[in-house]
C-alpha positions in Angstrom: 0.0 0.0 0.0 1.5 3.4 -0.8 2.8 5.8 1.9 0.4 8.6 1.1 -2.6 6.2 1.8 -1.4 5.1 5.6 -0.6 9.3 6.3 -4.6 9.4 5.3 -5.7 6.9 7.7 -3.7 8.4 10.3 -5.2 11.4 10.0 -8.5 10.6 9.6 -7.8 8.0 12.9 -7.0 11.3 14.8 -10.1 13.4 13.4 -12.1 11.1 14.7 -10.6 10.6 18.1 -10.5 14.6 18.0 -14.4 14.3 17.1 -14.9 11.6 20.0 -13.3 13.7 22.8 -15.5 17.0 22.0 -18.8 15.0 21.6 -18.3 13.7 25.4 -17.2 17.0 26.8 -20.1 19.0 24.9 -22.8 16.3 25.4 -25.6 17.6 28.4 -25.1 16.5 32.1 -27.6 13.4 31.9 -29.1 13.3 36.1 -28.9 9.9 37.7 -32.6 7.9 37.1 -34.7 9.2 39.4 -33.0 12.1 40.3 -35.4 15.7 40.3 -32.7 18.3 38.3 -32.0 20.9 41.0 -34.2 23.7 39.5 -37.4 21.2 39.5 -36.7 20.2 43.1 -39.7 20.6 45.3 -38.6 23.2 47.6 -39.6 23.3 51.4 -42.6 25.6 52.2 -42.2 27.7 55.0 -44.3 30.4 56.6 -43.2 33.2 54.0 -44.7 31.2 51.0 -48.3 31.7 52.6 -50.3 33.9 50.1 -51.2 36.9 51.7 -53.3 39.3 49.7 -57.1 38.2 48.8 -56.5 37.9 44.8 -53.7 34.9 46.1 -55.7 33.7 48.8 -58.7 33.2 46.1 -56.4 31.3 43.5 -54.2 29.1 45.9 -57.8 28.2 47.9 -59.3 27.6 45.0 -56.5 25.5 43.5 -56.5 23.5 46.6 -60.1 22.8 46.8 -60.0 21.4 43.5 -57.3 19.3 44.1 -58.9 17.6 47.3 -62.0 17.7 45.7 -64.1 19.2 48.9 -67.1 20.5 46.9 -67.5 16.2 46.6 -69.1 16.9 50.2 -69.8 20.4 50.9 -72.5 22.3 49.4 -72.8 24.3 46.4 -75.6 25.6 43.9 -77.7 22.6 43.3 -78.6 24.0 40.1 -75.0 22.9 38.9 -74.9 20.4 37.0 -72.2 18.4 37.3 -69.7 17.0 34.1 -70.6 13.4 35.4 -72.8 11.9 37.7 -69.7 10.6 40.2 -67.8 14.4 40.0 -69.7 14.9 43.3 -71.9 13.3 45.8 -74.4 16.2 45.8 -75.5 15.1 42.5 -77.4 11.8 43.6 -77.8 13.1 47.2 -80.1 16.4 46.3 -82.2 14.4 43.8 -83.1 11.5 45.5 -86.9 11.3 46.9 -86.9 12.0 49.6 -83.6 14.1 49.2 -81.2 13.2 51.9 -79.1 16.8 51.6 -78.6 16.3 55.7 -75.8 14.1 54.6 -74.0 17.1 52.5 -71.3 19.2 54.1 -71.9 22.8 55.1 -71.0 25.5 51.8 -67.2 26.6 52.2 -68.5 30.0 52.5 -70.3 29.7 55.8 -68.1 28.2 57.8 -65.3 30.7 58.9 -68.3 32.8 60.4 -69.1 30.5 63.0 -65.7 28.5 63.7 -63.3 30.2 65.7 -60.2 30.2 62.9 -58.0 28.3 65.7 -60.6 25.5 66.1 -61.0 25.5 62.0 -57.3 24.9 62.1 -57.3 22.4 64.0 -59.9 20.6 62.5 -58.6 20.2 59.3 -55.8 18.5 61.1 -57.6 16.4 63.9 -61.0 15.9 62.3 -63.8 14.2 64.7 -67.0 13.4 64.7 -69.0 16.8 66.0 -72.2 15.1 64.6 -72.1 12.0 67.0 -75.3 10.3 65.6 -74.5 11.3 61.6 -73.0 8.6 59.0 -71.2 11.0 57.2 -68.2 13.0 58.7 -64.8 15.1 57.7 -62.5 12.8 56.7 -58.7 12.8 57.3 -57.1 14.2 53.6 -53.6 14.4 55.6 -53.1 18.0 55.2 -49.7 19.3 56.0 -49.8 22.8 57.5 -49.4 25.0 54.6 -52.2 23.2 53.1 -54.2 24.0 56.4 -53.3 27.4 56.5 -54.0 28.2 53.3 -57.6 26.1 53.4 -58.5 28.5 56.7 -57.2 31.5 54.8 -59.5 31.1 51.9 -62.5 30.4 53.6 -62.6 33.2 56.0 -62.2 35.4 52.6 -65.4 33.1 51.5 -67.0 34.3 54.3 -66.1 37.6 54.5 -67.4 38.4 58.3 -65.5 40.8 60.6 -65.0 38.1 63.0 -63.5 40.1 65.6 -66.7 42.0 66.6 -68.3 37.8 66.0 -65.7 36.8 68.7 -66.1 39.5 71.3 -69.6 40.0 70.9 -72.2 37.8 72.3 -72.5 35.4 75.5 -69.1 34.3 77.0 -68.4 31.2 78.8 -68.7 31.6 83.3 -66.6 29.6 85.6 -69.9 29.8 88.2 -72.9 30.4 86.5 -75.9 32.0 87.7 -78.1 28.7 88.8 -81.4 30.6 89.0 -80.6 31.9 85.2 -79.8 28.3 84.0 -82.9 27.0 85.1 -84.9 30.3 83.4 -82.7 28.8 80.5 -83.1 25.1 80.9 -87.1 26.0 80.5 -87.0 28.0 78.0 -84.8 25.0 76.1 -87.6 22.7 76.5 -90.2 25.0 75.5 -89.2 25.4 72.1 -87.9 21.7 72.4 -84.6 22.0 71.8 -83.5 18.8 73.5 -85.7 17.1 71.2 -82.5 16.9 68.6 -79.9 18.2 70.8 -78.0 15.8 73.5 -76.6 17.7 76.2 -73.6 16.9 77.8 -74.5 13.1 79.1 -78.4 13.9 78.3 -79.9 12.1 75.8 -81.7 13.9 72.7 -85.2 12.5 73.0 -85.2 11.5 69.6 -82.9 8.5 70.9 -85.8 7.7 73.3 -88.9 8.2 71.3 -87.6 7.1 67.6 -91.1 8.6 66.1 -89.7 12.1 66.0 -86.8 11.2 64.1 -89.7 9.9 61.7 -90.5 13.3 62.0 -88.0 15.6 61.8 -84.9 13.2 60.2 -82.7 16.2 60.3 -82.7 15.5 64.6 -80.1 13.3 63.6 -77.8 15.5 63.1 -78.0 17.6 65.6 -74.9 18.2 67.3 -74.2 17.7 71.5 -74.5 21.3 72.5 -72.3 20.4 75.4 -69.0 21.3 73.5 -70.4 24.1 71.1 -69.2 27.3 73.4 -65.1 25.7 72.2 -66.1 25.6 68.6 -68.2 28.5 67.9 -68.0 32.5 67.5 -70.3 33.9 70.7 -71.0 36.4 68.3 -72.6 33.8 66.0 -75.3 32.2 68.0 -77.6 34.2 69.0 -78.3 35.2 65.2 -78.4 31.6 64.6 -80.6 30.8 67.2 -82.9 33.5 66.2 -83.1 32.9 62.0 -81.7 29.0 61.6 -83.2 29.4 58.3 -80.4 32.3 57.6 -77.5 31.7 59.2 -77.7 28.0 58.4 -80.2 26.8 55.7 -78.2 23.6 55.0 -79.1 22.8 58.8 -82.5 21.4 58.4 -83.4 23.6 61.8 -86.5 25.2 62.2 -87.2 29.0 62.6 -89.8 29.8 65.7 -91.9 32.4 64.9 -92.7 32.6 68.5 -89.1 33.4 69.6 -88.0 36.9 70.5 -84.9 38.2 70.8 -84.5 38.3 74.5 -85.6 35.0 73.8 -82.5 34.3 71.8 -80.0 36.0 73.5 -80.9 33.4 76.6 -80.4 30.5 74.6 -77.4 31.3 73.4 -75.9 32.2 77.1 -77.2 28.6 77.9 -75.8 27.1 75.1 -72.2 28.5 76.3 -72.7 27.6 80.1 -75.2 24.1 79.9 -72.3 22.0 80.4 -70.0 22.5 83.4 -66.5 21.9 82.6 -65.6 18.6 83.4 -64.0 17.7 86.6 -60.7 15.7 87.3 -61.3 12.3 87.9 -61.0 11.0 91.2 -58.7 8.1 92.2 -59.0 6.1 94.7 -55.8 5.0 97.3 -57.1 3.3 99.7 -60.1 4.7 101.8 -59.0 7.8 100.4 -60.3 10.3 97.1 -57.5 12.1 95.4 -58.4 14.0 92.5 -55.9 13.7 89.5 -53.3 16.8 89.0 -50.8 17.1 86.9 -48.3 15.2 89.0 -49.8 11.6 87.7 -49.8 12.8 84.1 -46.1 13.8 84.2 -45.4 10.8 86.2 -47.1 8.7 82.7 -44.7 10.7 80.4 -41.9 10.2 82.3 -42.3 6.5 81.9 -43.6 6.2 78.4 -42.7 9.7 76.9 -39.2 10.7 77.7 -37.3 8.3 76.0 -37.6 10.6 73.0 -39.2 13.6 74.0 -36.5 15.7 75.9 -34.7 18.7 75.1 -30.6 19.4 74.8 -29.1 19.0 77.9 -26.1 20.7 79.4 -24.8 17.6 81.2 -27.2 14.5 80.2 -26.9 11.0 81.6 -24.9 8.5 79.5 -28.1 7.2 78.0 -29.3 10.6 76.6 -28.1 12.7 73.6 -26.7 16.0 74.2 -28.6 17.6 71.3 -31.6 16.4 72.3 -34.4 13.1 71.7 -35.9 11.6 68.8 -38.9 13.5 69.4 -36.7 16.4 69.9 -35.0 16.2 67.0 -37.2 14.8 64.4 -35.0 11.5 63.6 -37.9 10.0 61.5 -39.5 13.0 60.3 -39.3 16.7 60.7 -37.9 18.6 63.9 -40.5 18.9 66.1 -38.6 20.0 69.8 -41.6 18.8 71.5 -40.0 18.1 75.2 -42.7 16.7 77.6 -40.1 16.8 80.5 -42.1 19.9 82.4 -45.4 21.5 82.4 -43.9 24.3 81.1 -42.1 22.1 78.4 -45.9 20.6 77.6 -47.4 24.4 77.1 -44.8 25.3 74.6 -45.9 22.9 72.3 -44.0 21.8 69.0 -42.8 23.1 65.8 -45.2 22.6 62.9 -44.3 22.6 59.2 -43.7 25.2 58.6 -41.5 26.2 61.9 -44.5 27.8 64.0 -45.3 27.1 67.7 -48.4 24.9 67.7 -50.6 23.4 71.1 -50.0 19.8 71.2 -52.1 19.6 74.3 -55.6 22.1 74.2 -57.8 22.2 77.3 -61.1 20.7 76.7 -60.7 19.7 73.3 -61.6 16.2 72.3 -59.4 16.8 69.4 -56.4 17.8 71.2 -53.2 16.7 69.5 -51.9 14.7 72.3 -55.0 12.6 72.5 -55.7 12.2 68.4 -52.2 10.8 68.5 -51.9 8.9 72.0 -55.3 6.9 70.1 -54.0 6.1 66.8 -56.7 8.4 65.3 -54.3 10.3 63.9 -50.8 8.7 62.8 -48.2 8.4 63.9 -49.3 6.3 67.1 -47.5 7.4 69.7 -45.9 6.2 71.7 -43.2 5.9 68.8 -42.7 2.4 67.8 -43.7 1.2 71.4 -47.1 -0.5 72.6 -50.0 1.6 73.0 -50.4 3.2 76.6 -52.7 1.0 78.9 -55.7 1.9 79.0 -56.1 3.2 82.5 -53.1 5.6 81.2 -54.8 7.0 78.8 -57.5 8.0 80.6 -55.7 9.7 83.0 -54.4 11.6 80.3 -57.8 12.5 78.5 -59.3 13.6 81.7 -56.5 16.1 82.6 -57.5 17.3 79.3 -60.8 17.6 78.9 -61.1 19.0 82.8 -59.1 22.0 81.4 -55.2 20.8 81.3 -53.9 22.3 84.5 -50.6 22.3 85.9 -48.6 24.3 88.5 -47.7 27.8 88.2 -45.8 28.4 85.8 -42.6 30.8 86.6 -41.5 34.0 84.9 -38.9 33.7 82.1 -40.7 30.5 80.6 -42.2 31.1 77.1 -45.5 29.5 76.6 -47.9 29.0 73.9 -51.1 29.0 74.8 -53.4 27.0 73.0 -54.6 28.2 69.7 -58.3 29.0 71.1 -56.9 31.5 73.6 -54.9 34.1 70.6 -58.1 35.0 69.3 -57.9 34.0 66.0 
């Protein structure tokens, strides 16, 4: 073969390694599979992403609503029609004969006026059943807190009530109430046979008794207990509501009384904030003796089943504890949360939410407080953490400290406490 043709396939051998070389060094940065490039990563939400003006608070509400599908549930024009039968429940519920519509959630736009924005918080996180006797009920969409936040934020605008005169105005809940006025109350109750639908407290609804005036008046089951309403209502709300059901609460299935005045009304609604006494601590017994349960027991039950993980950085901690703080401290299979249950005052300052906030773990008188939702399994995780479930005598101790208000000893200057949500006056 002539010399000139091996200089030709030398060259061309070193053009192409030439060509090689650039192709792998200009050739895009391919991502391992599965890997989110860094600009598409989801970024974490904090507090400063909330939308704040109502134009933002319209579109990410709306957005949100849609993508959980609520108006499945709660009420809107019946006149819609929907794209297909299944895009909502109202669709078979309002057109069946007779028409069940008891079953269908309140509109979105009527329920910021009556619920305390802390208690509507809340709720969307720890959902219960506030209609005891009712099949249907809020279910548990796992919200995060942004997702809460924004939910509350968009239905206040929906309702578009100056809640602050709604939560100063109107009846307040007493320590002592007046006995003789309860009973002018309790009389006037049964007069306009309230307590023919409503339970109160540990008193039956008669309905329960006498089944024929649920064959009446099917709405009477669902009625809520009216022992609880003064923690999830605006005072401001319910005497209006009392007054004009038919208004303030069409969906209700209540009756107006034509008969009822507005003194009347105003009564009712002070009963319906004081009928139910706060419940007491429960008594246990040692011995021949009564002690009612403080605090002391309750700290003595996280001690034992708590504090393995829930316990704050310490400046000299035993061998068996981590300088920087517990697992529940530090968030070692989830988030941070520095929720310490060493103290009472460790217990009011609650944990960090999602978004970095302070939030109530435990809330006086609330059947939905955090601790309990959790401490049951109602809400996940179940805690204790990746232990057994507390015995059952344990938990009640627990539940009645709450619900007989959550108190504790003193609590000391120079100790920052959050209180629970339904004392800012949101």
């Amino acid at each position: 073969m002539p010399k000139l043709s091996h200089f030709g396939v030398l060259i061309c051998g070193i053009a192409l390694c030439i060509t090689g070389v650039l192709a792998i060094m200009l050739r895009p940065t391919e991502m391992p599979r599965g890997v989110v490039p860094p600009q598409e990563q989801p970024k974490d939400l904090t507090a400063a992403d909330l939308p704040s003006r109502p134009e933002l608070v319209k579109a990410a509400g709306e957005k949100l609503v849609a993508e959980r599908k609520c108006s499945f549930c709660h009420r809107q024009e019946p006149s819609v029609e929907p794209e297909h039968p299944r895009s909502d429940c109202q669709h078979c519920h309002l057109r069946q004969n007779p028409q069940v519509h008891y079953h269908l959630a309140p509109p979105l736009n009527a329920i910021a006026e009556r619920r305390p924005g802390a208690w509507l918080r809340r709720y969307l996180r720890y959902p219960y059943a506030v209609r005891v006797h009712s099949p249907s009920r809020m279910p548990d969409l796992g919200l995060s807190d942004f997702e809460v936040e924004v939910l509350a934020r968009y239905v206040e605008l929906l309702a578009g009530a100056d809640v602050r005169v709604l939560n100063s105005g109107g009846p307040s809940r007493e320590s002592v109430p007046d006995p003789d006025k309860l009973q002018r109350a309790e009389k006037l109750a049964a007069r306009f046979t309230c307590t023919m639908c409503h339970s109160v407290g540990e008193n039956k609804a008669g309905w329960l008794d006498e089944p024929k005036i649920l064959a009446s008046n099917p709405g009477a089951l669902f009625a809520p207990n009216l022992g609880q309403t003064w923690n999830r209502v605006r005072p401001g709300w319910l005497k209006g509501a009392i007054l004009k059901p038919s208004h303030a609460m069409p969906w209700a299935g209540m009756p107006d009384n034509s008969s009822m005045s507005e003194t009347d009304a105003e009564l009712l609604a002070w009963w319906v904030m004081n009928c139910v006494p706060s419940p007491k601590p429960m008594i246990l017994r040692e011995g021949s003796l009564e002690v009612p349960l403080g605090y002391g027991q309750v700290q003595e039950i996280f001690n034992l089943r708590c504090l393995s993980c829930h316990y704050a950085p310490r400046p000299d901690p035993p061998m068996s504890a981590n300088p920087e703080g517990g697992a529940g401290w530090l968030g070692t299979w989830g988030r941070p949360r520095k929720l310490s249950l060493e103290s009472f005052p460790h217990v009011l300052e609650g944990a960090l939410d999602d978004l970095g906030r302070r939030r109530a773990v435990v809330v006086p008188f609330a059947e939905n407080s955090p601790m309990l939702m959790h401490l049951r399994g109602i809400k996940q995780p179940l805690m204790p953490f990746g232990r057994d479930p507390l015995p059952e005598n344990e938990w009640r101790m627990i539940e009645n400290w709450v619900l007989s208000g959550a108190a504790g000893p003193e609590v000391k200057e120079g100790v920052t406490v959050y209180p629970p949500l339904e004392l800012e006056g949101k």
